[in-house]
N, C-alpha and C positions, 0 to 999 in steps of 0.2 A: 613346441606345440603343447597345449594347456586341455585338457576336456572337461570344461564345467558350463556348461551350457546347462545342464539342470542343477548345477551344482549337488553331486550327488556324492556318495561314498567316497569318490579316486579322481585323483588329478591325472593325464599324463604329462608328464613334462619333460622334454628332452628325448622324448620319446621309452620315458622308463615310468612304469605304474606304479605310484609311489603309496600304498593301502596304507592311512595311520593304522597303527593299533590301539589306539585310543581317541574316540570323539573326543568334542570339547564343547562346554556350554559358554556364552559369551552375557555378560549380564553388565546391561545400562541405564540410568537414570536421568530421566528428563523432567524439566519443569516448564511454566507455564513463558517465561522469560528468555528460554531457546530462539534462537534467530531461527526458523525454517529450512532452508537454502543449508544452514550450516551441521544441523541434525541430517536432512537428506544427504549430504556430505560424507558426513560423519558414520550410517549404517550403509551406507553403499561401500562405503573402506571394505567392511563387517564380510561381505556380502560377496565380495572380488577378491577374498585369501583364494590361497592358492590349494590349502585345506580347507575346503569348507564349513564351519559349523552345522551342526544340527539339533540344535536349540538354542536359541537368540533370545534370551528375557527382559524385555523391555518394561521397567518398574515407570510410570506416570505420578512424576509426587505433587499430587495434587492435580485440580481439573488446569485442563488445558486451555487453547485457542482452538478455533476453526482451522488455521493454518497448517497448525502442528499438528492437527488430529487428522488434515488432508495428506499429511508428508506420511504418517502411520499408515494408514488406507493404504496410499501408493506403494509400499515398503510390504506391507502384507500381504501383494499382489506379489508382488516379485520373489520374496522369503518361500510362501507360503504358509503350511503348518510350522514350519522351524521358527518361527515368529510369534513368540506366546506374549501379549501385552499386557499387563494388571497394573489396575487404575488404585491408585489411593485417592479416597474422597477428600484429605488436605492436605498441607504441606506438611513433611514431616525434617526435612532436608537430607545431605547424602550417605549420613551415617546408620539414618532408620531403613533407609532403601534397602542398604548392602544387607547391612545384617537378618532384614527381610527375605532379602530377595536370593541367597543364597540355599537357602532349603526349597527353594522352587526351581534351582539348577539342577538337571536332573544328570549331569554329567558328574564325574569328579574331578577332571579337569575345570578350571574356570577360568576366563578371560577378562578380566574388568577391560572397561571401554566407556571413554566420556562422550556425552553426546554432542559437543565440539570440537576433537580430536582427530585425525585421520590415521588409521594405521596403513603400514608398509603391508603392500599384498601379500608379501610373506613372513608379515610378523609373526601368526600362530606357526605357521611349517618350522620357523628357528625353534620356538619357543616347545610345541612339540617334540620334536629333536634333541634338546636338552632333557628334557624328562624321560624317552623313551632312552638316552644311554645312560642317564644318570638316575635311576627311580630312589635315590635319598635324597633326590632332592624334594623341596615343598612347597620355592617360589620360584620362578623365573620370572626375571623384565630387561630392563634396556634403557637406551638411553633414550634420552629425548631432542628432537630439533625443534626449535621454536621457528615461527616466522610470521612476518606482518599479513603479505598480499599471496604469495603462491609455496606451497612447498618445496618449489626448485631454487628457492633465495631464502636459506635457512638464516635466521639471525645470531642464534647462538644453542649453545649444546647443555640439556642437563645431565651433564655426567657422575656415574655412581661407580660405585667400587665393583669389579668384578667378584673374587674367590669369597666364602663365607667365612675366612678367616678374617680379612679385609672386610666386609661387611660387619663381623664383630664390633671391630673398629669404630667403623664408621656412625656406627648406630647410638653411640652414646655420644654425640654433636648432633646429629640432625638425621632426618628419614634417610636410609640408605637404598632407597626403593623411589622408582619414579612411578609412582601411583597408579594411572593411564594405561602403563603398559604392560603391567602384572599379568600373568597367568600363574595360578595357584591348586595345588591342591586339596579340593571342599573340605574332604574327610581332619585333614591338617588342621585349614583355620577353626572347624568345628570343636577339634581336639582342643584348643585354647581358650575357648568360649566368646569364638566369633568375631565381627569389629566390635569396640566396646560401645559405649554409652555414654560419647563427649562429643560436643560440639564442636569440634576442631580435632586435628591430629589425629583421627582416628586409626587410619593407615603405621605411622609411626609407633602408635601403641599396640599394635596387631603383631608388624614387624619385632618390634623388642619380645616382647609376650613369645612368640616361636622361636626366635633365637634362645632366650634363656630358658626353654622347655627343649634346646636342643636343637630345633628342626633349623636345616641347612637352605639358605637359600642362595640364588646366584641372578648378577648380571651379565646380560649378551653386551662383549664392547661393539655395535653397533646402535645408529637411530633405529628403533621401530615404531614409532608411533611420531607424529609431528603436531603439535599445539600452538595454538595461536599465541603471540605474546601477548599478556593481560600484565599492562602498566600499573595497575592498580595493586595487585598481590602484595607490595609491600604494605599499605594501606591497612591492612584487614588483619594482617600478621601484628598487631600492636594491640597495645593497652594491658590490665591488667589482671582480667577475666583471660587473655590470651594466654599471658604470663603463666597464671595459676595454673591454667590445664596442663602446662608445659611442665611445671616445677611437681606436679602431681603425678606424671612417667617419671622423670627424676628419683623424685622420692620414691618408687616402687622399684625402680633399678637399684638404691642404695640398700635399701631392706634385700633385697633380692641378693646382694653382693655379687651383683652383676658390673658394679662400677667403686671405685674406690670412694675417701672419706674426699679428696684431693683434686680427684675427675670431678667427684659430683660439686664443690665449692664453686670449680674452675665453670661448670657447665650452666650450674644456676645463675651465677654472678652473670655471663655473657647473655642468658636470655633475657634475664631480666632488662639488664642496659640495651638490647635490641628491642625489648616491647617497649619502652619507656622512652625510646628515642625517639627525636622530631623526625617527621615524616622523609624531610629530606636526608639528613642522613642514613637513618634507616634504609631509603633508599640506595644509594650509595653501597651502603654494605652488600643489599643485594644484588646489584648490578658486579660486585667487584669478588665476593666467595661464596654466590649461589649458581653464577651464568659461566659460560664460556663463550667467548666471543667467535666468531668462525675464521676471523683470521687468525687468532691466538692459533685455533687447533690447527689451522694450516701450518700454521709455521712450527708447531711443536712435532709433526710429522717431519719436516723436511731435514 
């Protein structure tokens, strides 16, 4: 039995009253290029935890449609007050959002959430959970299922390192954080001076930046959050503007002596032959050391 019918303070469930001791603010960014239907989706996830938030920061980068400004309307109705929406008068894209929109979380918990995404009803209750027994921590996420037509025909899994030791690791190849399903500590990412001020990779520079100031973060080995598969992603991840942004944490990891003379050769050389690479290969790479297939992970259980 669940009692959120005003989605208020307390779930019951199982018939035990489970009080967070800490809200949580939940902060999203939409543009004008949002499919409707899939934003509505996507903040009704928001909207159906089993925790409920109580401040939903909806960032608009840049003016809208009709459509999407009927799906807010609808969505304001149902939220209520917990539903604070601010318009940016153009595009700025999703790195100006965040970094925006965080001093407008008035929580210190925070949820990022794509406005094409669906979280598991009980993604913030795990993610809560993890910070209420463990408060050194400063990120929590998860993994990710991807899939085409429904989230019950998962395609494949973005899996990340669990322990912040493993994360360490991890962080000096690629983001160790599936982006989507963060929850994080505001006071934290504040403490580092924010998402930075790149057009790409902002998340992964955020990530590094709290690891080498220390701060511990962890993954749930479970999905919470499920995303659509976007075939294109390899696409966009190229050229040499890509590159550079990429070779630019790099080089703030070697100065840092966050990574060796050896890692860092090994780490440069591999982006750059992945930005530089034809589309189809490229692809390729990341169908085969980015994804996990679902029957792979079947059978790696069995």
């Amino acid at each position: 039995m669940r009692y959120n019918k005003d989605k208020s303070k307390f779930c019951l469930l199982s018939g035990i009253i489970r009080m967070p001791k800490e809200n949580y603010s939940v902060l999203m960014s939409v543009y004008k290029n949002e499919k409707p239907g899939i934003l509505k989706q996507s903040m009704q996830s928001i909207f159906d935890q089993t925790i409920p938030t109580d401040d939903f920061v909806l960032i608009c980068d840049g003016p809208l449609n009709k459509r999407l400004d009927d799906v807010i309307d609808e969505m304001q109705e149902q939220f209520g007050k917990r539903l604070r929406v601010i318009r940016h008068k153009k595009n700025h894209g999703l790195g100006y959002c965040l970094r925006t929109g965080i001093p407008e979380c008035k929580n210190d918990l925070i949820a990022r959430m794509d406005s094409d995404d669906i979280s598991r009803t009980d993604r913030c209750e795990k993610e809560l959970k993890i910070f209420a027994e463990h408060p050194e921590i400063s990120v929590v996420g998860g993994l990710v299922g991807e899939f085409t037509v429904t989230i019950e025909e998962v395609n494949s899994i973005r899996r990340v390192p669990e322990t912040n030791e493993e994360i360490v690791k991890f962080v000096k190849w690629r983001s160790p954080m599936n982006h989507p399903s963060v929850m994080f500590r505001k006071k934290d990412v504040l403490a580092v001076g924010n998402y930075p001020e790149v057009r790409n990779c902002q998340d992964w520079y955020l990530w590094s930046e709290m690891l080498m100031s220390g701060y511990r973060l962890y993954n749930v080995q479970e999905i919470l959050v499920y995303m659509r598969e976007d075939r294109t992603t390899f696409k966009r991840r190229s050229g040499l503007k890509y590159f550079k942004i990429q070779k630019k944490l790099y080089d703030k990891m070697r100065k840092r002596k966050f990574i060796s003379v050896p890692q860092y050769a090994a780490a440069v050389s591999v982006r750059f032959c992945s930005a530089m690479a034809p589309n189809g290969l490229r692809k390729k790479m990341f169908e085969t050391f980015m994804r996990e297939k679902v029957e792979q992970a079947k059978g790696a259980e069995q």
